[in-house]
VOBA-1610 file (N, C-alpha, C; in pm, whole numbers, padded with zeros to 5 digits, always signed):
BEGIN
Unk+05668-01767+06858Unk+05569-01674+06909Unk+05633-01586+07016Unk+05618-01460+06970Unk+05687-01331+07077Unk+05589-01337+07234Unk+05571-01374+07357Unk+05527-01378+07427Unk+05499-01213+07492Unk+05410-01148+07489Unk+05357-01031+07552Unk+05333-01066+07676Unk+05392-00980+07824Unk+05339-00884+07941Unk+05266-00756+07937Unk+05145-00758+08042Unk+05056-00675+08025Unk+05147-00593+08155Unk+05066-00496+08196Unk+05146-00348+08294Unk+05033-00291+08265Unk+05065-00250+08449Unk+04924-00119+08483Unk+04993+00018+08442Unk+04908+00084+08372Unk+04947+00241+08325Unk+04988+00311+08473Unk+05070+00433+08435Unk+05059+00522+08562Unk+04951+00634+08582Unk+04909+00640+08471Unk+04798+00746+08417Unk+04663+00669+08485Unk+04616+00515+08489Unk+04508+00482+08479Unk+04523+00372+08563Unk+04528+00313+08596Unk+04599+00131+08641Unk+04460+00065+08685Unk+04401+00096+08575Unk+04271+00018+08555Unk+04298-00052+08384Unk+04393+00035+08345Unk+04416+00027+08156Unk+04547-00047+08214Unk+04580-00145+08086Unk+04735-00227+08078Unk+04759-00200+07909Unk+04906-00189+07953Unk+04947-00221+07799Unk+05056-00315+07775Unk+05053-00405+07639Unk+05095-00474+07643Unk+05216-00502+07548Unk+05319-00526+07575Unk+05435-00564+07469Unk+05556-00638+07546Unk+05619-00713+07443Unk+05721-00814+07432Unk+05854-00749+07479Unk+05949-00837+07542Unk+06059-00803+07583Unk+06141-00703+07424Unk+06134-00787+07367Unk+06169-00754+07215Unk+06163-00642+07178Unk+06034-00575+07195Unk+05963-00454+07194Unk+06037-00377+07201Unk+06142-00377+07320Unk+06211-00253+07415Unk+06285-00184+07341Unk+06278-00114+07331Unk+06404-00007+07319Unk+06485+00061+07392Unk+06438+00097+07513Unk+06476+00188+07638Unk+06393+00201+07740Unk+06411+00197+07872Unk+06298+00202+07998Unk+06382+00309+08060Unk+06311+00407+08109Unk+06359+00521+08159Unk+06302+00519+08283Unk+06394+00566+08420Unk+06277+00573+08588Unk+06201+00710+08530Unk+06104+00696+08596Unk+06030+00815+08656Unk+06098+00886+08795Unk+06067+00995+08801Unk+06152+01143+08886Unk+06116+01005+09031Unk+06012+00967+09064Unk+05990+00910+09221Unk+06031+00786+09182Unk+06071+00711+09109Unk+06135+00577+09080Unk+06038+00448+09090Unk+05868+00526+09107Unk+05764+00411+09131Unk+05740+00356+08993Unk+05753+00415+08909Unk+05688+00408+08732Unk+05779+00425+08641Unk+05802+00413+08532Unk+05831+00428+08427Unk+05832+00414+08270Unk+05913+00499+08198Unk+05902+00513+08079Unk+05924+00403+07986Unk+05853+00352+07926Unk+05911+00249+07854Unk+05923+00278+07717Unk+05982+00300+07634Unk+05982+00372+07463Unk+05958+00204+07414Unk+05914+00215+07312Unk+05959+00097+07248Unk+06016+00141+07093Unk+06064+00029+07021Unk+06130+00002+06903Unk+06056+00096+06825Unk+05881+00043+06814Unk+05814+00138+06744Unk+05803+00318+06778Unk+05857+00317+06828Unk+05818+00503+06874Unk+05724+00516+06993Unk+05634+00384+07020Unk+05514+00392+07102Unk+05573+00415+07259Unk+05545+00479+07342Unk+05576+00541+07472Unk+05472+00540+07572Unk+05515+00504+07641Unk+05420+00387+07776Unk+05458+00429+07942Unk+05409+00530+07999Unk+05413+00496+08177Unk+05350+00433+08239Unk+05416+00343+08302Unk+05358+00203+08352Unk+05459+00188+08504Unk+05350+00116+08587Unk+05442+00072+08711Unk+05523+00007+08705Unk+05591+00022+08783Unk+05757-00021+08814Unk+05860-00012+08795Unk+05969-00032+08851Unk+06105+00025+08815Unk+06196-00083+08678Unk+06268-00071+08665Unk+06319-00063+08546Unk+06347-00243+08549Unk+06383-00270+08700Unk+06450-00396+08730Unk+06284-00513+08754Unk+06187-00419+08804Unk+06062-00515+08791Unk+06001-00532+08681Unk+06008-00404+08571Unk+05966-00454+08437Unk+06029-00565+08355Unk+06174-00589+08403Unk+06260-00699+08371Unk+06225-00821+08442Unk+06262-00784+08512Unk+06175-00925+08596Unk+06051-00978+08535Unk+05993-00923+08505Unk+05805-00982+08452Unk+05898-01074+08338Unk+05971-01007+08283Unk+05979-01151+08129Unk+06037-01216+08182Unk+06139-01235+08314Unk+06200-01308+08343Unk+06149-01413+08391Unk+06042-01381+08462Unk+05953-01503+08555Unk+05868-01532+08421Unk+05812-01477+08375Unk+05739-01554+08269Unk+05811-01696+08140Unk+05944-01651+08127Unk+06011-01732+08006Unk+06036-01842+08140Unk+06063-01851+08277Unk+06106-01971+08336Unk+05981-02035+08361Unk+05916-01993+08371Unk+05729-02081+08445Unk+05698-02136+08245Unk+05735-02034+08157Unk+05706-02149+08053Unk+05537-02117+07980Unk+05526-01996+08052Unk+05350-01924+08011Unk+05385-01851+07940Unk+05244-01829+07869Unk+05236-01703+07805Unk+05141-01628+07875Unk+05127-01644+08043Unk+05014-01581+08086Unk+05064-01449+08108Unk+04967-01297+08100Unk+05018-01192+08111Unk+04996-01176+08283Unk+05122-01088+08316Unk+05143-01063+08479Unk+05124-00937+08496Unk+05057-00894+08601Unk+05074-00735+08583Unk+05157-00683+08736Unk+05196-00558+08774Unk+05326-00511+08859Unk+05187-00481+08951
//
């Protein structure tokens, strides 16, 4: 089972979206380095908080705690 993290939009951060490390294709900063681009595998394209190293981090803390609970930035 592919474990999904949720993320607050930059557009909305009331909305999350959600996908698997797997997912990734490329995370791009945003111009102020608060948000960023996340492309995924599928074509689907996502601004969401945090920098490139905290969106990494979320799967990271999640695969060691051993959850599948979603974390948000």
């Amino acid at each position: 089972m592919i474990n999904k993290t949720s993320f607050k939009t930059k557009e909305d951060q009331d909305v999350t979206v959600s996908f698997s490390v797997e997912e990734i294709e490329e995370i791009v900063p945003d111009a102020d380095m608060r948000y960023s681009l996340v492309i995924l595998k599928n074509g689907d394209k996502h601004f969401v908080c945090g920098t490139e190293m905290e969106i990494r981090a979320e799967f990271t803390v999640q695969r060691k705690s051993g959850t599948d609970e979603n974390r948000n930035l």
